[in-house]
N, C-alpha and C positions, 0 to 999 in steps of 0.2 A: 677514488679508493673503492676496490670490491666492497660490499656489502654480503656478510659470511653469516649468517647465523649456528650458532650451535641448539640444537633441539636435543633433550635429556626426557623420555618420555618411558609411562610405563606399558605402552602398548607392544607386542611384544614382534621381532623379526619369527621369522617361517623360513626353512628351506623350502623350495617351492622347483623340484628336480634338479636340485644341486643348486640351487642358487636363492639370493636370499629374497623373502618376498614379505606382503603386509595383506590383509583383509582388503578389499576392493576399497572400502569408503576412505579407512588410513591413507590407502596411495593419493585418491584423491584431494585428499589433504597435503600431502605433500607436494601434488603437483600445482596446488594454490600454493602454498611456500614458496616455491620455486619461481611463479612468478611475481611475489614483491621484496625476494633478495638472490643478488646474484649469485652464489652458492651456500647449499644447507646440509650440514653434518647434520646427522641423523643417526643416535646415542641411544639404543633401543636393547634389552632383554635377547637374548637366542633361546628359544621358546624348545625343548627339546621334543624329537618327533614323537615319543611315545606318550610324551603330555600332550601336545598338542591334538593327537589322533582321537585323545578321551574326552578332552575338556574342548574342542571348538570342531566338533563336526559340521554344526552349521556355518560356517564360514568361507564364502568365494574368495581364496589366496589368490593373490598376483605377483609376480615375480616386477621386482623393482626397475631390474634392468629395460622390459619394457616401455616402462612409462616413458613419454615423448621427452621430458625433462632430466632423462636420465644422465646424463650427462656433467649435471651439474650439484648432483648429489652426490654426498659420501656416506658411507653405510661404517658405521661403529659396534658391532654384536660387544655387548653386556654379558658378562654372566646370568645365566635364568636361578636367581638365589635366592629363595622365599624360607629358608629354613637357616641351621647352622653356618651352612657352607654360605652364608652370606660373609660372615667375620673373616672366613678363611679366606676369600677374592674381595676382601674390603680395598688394603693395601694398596693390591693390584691397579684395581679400577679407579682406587682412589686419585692415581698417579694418571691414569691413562687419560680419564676426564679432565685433570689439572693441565695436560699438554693440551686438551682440545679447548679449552676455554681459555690457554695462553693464544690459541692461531685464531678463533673468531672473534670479530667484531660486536657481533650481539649476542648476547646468552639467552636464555631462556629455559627454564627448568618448570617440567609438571611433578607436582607431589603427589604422592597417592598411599601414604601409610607409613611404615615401620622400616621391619625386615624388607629387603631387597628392594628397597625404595631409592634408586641411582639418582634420580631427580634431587633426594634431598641429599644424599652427598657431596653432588654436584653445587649445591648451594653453598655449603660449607667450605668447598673450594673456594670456590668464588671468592667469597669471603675472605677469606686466607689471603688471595690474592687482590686485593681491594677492587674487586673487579663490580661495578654493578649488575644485578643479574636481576632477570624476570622471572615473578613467577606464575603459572597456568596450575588454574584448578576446576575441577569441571563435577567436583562433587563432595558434600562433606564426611568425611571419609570419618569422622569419630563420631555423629551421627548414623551413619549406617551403619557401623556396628555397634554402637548402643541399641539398635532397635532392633537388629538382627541377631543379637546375644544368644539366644536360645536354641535357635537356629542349626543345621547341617550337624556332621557327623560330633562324637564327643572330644574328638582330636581337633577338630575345628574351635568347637568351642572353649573349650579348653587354652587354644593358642588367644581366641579375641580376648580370652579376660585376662591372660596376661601381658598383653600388650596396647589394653583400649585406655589404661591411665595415663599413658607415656605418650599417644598420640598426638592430642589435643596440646598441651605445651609444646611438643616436638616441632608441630606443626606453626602454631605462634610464634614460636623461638626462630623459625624460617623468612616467617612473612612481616615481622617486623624488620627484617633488617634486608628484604628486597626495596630493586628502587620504584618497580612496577606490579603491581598486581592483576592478572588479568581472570575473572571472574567468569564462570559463565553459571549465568540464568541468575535470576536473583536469589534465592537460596544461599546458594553458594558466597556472592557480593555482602548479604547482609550479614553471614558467618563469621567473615575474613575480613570483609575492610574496614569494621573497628583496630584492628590492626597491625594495617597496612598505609604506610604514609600516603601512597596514589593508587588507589584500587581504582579497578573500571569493571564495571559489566558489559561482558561480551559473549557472544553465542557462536555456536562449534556446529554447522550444518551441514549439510552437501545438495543440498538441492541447487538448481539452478535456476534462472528466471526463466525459461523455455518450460520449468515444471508446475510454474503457477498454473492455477486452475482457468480456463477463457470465461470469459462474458457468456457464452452462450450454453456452453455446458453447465454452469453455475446456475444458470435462469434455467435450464430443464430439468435442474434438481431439483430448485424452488416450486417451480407448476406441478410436477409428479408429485411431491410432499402435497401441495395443495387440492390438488385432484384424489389421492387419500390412497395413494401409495401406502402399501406395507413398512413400516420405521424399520430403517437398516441401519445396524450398532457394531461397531467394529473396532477390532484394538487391532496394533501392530508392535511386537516386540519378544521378547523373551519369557517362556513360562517359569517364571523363577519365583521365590519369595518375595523379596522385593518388591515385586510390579503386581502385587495382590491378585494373585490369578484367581484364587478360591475365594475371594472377596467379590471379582468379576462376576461369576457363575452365579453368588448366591443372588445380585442384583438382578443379575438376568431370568432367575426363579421367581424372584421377586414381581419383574414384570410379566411373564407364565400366570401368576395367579392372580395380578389386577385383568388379567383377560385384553394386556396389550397383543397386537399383532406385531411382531417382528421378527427379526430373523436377525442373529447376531454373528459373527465370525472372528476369529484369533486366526491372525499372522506371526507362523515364531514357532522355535520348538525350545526347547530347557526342561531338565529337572521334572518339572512339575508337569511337564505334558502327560504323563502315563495316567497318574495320579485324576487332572482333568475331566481325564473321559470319564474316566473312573464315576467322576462327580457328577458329571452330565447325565449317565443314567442312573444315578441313586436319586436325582433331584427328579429326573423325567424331562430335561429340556433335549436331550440329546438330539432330537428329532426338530431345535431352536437354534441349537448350535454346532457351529459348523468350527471341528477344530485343524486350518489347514497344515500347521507344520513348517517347516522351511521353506521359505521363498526367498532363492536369491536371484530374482527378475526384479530388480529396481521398480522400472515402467508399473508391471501387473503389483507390485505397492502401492504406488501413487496412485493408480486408477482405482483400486478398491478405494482407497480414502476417499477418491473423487466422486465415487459412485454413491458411498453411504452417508449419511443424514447427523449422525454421533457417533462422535470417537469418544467412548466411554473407559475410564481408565482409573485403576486402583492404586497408584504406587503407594507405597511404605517407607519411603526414603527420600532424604534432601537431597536426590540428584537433578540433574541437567537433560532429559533422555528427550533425544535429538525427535522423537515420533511425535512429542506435541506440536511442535512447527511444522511437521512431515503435514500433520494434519490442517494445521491453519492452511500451507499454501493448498491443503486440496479443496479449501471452503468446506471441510468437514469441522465443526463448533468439537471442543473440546469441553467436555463435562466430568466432572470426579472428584478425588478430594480435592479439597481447596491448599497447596503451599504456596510459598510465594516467587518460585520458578512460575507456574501454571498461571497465577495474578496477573506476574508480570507484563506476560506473553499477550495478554489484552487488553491490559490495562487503558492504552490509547485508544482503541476501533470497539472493542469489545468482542464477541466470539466463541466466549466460554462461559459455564455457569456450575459453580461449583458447592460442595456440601463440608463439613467440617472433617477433619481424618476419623477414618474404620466408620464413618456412619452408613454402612449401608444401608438403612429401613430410609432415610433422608435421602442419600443417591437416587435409590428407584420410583421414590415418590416425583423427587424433582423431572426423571428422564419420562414417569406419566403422567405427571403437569406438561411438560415438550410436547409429549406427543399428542394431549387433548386442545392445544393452543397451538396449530399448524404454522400460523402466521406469525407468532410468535418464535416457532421454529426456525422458520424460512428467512426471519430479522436474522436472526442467529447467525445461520447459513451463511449469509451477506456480509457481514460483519468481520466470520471469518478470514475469511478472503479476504475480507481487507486489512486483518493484522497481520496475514501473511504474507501481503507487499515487501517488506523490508528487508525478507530474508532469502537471500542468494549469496551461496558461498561465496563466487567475487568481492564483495562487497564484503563481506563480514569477516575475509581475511583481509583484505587491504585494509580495513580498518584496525585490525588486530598489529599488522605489519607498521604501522604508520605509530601507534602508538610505541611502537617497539621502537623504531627508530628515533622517535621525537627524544623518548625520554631515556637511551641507553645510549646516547651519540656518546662516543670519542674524542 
């Protein structure tokens, strides 16, 4: 029998010169899909161009049809409904999902909110139809916006507090009556799988095993650190809320005036980049740090991680964000708040070393204890790299595809 999956996810499609397309890492997600079932509907949002031109400029699209596994993909465009006109194409889509979950084999639904939230409609079918269905969560979505409340425009705000009480049951109401839960990072696992009959924690990568850091390159990071190299501090990601960018800076002021030597760098633009610089010369590190902006060269990612000593990171949120593992495979130690994604992530080899949430005076003390205990750093370093053995997206879908099948057969 074919092996069909249906994927309902909130990541959104792109016209990409007439044709429909995803964010480069999406495709590559897809094209792991693709090789542990024989064909994958793909139930995704149509991202409208005038949204899409404001809110994802940094973003390398690829048109779908491209990919090698093209073939064996179907493409489903969603309505892009985050407001009223959700109710108005409920109906619709309601119907539409229900016929594609009566033609696959395997379901699979990502949740991610409220309004416009297809994934969890999708579940509701399902349901309807006694159909068992999985479901993917990669972040706690009532969570972030509790701690993000205050947060973005007044119209924003405004919409999270009338819809952050109804989430958290919403979301409950979901994953109690899935037959598989798939987790990622622990965060997210110790959220949801009180209940969820078979939660699993699993992780959402794209690296490859050609991306792990070598023996040798590893060991010329450790001698330079030893030899009394400059400390290189670097983040990769999004200048957003969230990912406590102004929390980053003030840490890195903080090492400025223990009279550490280093030199830090942000990969990433968002929101909060203007703002940044802004900060960098009011604080006086400017001439400390280095704010690059958009990189979309995969390679020159990984080789920064590879090159610098800490990956020093602020997040504000129980999410899953793929740059902590980005960082273990480069043998770059992860240091920042302590949740229990970031734990996780070391838990076996070790790699990271981390301070309580928003304590920044604690942060910068810990990253100059690092840097006055070289050797201790260079442990670190080591150590990295070895929690970051595990993770290659081969691997971490077919593990993901295998539970899907185990426990959604027919």
């Amino acid at each position: 029998m074919e092996k069909k999956i249906l994927l309902v996810m909130p990541v959104p499609f792109r016209k990409v010169e007439g044709r429909l397309g995803f964010d480069e890492q999406t495709c590559e997600g897809f094209v792991r899909w693709a090789e542990n079932f024989d064909r994958v509907v793909i139930a995704c949002p149509l991202i409208p161009e005038e949204v899409a031109a404001k809110t994802n400029t940094s973003m390398t699209w690829q048109a779908i049809a491209d990919l090698p596994c093209a073939d064996r993909l179907e493409l489903v465009p969603l309505p892009y409904a985050y407001k009223l006109d959700f109710f108005k194409t409920l109906r619709t889509t309601s119907q539409l999902l229900k016929t594609k979950i009566q033609e696959c084999q395997y379901i699979c639904f990502a949740i991610s909110g409220l309004i416009g939230d297809w994934g969890a409609i999708a579940c509701i079918e399902a349901k309807k139809l006694r159909r068992p269905y999985c479901i993917w969560a990669d972040r706690v979505e009532y969570e972030v916006i509790r701690r993000t409340l205050n947060k973005g425009s007044l119209k924003h705000r405004i919409k999270d507090l009338l819809t952050f009480p109804l989430i958290k049951p919403y979301q409950r109401y979901l994953i109690r009556r899935c037959n598989i839960g798939l987790f990622q990072g622990q965060d997210c696992y110790e959220a949801y799988s009180p209940f969820c009959k078979n939660p699993h924690c699993v992780y959402d990568i794209h690296t490859k095993k050609s991306d792990h850091i070598d023996a040798s390159t590893l060991n010329l990071k450790i001698d330079s650190l030893l030899h009394g190299e400059r400390l290189l501090i670097c983040y990769v990601g999004r200048a957003a809320q969230m990912k406590g960018p102004f929390d980053w800076l003030r840490v890195i002021h903080r090492l400025s005036k223990a009279g550490v030597d280093f030199q830090a760098t942000w990969l990433g633009d968002g929101p909060e980049l203007t703002q940044m610089k802004s900060l960098t010369e009011e604080l006086g590190i400017a001439d400390r740090v280095h704010l690059v902006g958009f990189v979309d060269d995969r390679s020159q990612i990984l080789q920064t991680m590879r090159k610098h000593h800490i990956f020093l990171f602020c997040h504000k949120t129980p999410e899953s964000p793929r740059c902590l593992v980005e960082s273990l495979v480069s043998g770059c130690p992860i240091v920042g708040y302590s949740t229990s994604y970031s734990q996780g992530l070391v838990s076996e080899h070790g790699g990271g070393a981390f301070v309580p949430m928003n304590d920044e005076q604690k942060l910068a003390e810990l990253i100059v204890e690092l840097n006055s205990d070289r050797v201790k750093l260079g442990e670190l370093i080591q150590k990295a790299a070895l929690s970051g053995q595990p993770f290659d997206e081969q691997t971490v879908f077919q593990h993901r595809g295998d539970l899907i099948k185990q426990y959604l057969a027919t």
